[in-house]
C-alpha positions in Angstrom: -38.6 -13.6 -35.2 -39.9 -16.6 -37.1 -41.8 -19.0 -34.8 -40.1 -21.7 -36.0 -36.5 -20.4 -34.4 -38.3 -19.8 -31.3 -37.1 -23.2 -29.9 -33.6 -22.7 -31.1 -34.0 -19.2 -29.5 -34.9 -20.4 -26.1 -32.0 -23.4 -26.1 -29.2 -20.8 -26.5 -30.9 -18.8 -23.9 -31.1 -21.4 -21.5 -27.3 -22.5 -22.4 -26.2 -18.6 -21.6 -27.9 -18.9 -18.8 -26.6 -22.2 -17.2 -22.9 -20.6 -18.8 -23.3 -17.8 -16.1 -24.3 -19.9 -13.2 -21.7 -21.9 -13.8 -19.0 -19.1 -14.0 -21.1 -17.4 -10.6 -20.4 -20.4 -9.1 -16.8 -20.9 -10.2 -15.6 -17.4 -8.7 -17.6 -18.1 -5.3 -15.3 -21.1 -4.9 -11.9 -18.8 -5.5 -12.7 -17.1 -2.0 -13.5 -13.8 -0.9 -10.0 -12.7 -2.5 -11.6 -12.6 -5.7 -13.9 -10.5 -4.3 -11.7 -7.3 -2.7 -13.7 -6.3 0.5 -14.5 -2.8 0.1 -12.1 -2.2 3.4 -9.1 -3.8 1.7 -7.6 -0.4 0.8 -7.9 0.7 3.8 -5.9 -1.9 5.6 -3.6 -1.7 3.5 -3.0 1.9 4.2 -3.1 1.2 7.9 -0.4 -1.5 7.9 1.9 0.7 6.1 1.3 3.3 8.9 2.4 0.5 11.4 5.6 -0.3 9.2 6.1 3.6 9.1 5.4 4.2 12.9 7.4 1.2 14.2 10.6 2.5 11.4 10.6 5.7 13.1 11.3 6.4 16.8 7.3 6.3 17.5 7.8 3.3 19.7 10.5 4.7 21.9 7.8 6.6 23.9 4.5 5.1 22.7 2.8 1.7 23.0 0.0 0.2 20.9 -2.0 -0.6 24.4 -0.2 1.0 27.0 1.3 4.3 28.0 5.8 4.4 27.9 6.6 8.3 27.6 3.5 9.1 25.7 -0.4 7.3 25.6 -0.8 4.3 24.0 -1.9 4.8 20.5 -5.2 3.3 21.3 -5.6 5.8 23.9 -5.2 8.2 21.2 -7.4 6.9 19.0 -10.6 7.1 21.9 -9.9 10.9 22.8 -10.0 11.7 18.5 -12.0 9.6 16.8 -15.5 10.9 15.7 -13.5 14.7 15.9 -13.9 15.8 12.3 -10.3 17.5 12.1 -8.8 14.6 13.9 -6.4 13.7 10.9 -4.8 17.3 10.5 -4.3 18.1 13.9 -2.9 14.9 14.9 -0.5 15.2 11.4 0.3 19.1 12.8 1.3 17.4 16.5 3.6 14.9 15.1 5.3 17.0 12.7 6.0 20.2 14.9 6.0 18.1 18.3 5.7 19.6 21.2 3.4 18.9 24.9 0.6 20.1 26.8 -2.2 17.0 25.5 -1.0 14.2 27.4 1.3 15.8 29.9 3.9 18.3 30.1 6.9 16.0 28.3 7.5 17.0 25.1 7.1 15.3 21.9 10.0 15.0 19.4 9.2 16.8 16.4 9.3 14.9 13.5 9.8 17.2 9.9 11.3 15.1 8.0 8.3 13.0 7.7 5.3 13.7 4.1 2.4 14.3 4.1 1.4 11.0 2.8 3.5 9.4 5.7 2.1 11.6 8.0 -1.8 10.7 6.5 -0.8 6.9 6.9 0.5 6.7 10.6 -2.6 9.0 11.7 -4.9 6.6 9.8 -3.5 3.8 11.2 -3.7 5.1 14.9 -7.4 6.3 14.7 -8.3 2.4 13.0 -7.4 1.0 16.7 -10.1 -0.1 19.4 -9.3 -0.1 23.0 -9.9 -3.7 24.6 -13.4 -2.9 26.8 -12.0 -4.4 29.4 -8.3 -3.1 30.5 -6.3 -6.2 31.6 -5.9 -7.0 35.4 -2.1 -6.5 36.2 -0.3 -9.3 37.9 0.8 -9.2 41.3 4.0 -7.1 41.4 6.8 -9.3 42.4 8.8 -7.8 45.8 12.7 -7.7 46.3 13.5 -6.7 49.6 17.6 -5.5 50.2 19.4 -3.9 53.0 21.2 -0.8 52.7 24.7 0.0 53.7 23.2 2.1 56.7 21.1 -0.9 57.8 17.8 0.4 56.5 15.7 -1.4 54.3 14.4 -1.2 50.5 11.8 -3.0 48.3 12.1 -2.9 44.8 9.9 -4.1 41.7 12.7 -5.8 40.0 15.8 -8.1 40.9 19.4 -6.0 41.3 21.0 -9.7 41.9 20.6 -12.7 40.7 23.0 -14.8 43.2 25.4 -12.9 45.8 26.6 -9.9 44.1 26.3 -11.1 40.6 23.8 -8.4 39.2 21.2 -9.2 36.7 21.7 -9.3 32.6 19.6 -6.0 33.0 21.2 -4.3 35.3 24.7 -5.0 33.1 23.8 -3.8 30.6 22.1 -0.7 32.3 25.8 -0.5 33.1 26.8 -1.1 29.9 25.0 1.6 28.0 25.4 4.2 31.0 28.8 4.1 30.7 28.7 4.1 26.8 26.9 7.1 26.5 25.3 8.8 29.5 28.4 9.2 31.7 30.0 12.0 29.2 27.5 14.3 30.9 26.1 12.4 34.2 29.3 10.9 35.2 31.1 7.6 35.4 29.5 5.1 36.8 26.5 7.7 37.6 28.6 9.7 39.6 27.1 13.2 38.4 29.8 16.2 36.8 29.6 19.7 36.1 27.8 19.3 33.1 24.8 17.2 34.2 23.0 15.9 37.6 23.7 13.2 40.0 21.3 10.8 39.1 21.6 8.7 42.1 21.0 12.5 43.8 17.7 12.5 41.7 16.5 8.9 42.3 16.9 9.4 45.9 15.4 12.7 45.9 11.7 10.8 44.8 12.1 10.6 40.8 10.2 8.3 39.9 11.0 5.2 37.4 8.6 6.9 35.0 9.6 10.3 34.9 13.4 8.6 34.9 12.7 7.4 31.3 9.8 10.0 29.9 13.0 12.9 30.5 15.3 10.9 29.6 13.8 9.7 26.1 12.1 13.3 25.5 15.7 15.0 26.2 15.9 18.2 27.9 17.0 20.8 24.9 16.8 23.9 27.0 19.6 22.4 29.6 21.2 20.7 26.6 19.8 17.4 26.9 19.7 15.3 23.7 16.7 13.2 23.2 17.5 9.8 23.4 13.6 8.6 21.9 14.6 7.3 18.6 18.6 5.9 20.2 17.4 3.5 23.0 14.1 1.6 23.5 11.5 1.7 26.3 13.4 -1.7 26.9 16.9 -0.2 27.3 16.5 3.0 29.1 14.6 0.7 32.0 17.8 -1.2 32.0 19.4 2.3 32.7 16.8 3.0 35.5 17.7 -0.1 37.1 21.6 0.3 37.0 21.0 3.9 38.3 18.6 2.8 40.7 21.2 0.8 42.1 23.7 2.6 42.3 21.5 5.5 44.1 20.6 3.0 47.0 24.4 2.4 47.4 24.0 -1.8 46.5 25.8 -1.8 43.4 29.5 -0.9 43.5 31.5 2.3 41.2 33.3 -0.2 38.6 32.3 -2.9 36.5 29.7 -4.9 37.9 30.0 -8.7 38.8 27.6 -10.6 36.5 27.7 -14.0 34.4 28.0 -12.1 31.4 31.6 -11.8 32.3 
């Protein structure tokens, strides 16, 4: 190098060097967007297992935070993660179904699903944290009712909401018994050759749990469909409560009065 383009040298040096702080600088104030965090990929992959888990009937027995028919995905996630086969045994439980983990109700099988679907609902179930702290429940809310024989009863939810006008959810726990569960249980839960009483069953001790974990999970063996997948958590209490009525002799064979019409 001559010495006397050393000074030149050194001012396109320095120009370089201010041209690359300035574009540093420049792609700092875009956000960390420009920048993907390394975990971006990841959740992306975990909110398509939420989109697939929530399409398919996963949420008729199973709850982000709390148990329905099955744990609560976050439950899940506690017993398996750290478990080095965690991914492919959980993908073998969901595809083949089946009980004996969390209880003896079965879990619906589910075949139809990939391998990549599979590998994206597992991933997103075992990226969930329990709270450390499980929420206090409320105070449970009393309705006390006397029975045609003069006996009393306390339930957890309303039957009425004035007189003998039931509640919207008790309708349409009518509504949808008598829709679809009365071709084997009976109208107006009455019971029939084919299926149980169910006011027979509530009465006997069944409780509102084990009402809607055999009723979503199905009974194949006695020919029971499963329902898990057909009616939410939300509907088959609705069910419950009609029934629950009807077992305790308050609510009346027929259409309910109600100010739904």
């Amino acid at each position: 190098m001559r010495v006397d383009s050393f000074p030149a040298t050194l001012r396109a040096l320095k120009k370089l060097r201010r041209t690359c702080i300035f574009l540093l600088l420049a792609l700092a104030a875009l956000g960390p967007a420009t920048f993907p965090p390394a975990h971006a990929a990841n959740a992306e992959s975990h909110a398509q297992g939420e989109e697939l888990a929530r399409a398919s009937d996963c949420f008729s027995c199973h709850a982000v935070d709390h148990t329905v028919v099955g744990p609560a995905f976050d439950a899940v996630a506690q017993r398996y993660r750290g478990q080095a086969d965690a991914t492919p045994k959980l993908e073998a439980k969901i595809k083949a179904g089946g009980s004996g983990n969390w209880g003896a109700v079965p879990m619906t099988p589910h075949p139809d699903l990939s391998h990549e679907q599979l590998a994206a609902v597992v991933g997103w179930v075992l990226s969930l944290h329990r709270a450390s702290l499980a929420p206090q429940p409320g105070a449970v809310k009393s309705y006390a009712y006397t029975l045609p024989d003069g006996t009393n009863a306390a339930l957890d939810f309303a039957l009425f909401v004035k007189g003998q006008e039931v509640t919207n959810d008790v309708f349409a726990g009518w509504e949808q018994f008598n829709s679809y569960c009365f071709r084997c249980h009976g109208e107006d839960a009455t019971g029939s050759a084919y299926a149980p009483d169910l006011r027979h069953s509530l009465n006997a001790g069944m409780t509102r749990q084990q009402f809607i974990s055999t009723s979503m999970a199905g009974r194949p063996d006695k020919g029971m469909p499963t329902w898990a997948g057909f009616f939410t958590p939300q509907e088959m209490t609705q069910i419950y409560e009609y029934v629950k009525g009807r077992s305790l002799g308050l609510i009346p064979a027929g259409r309910p009065e109600s100010s739904t019409g």
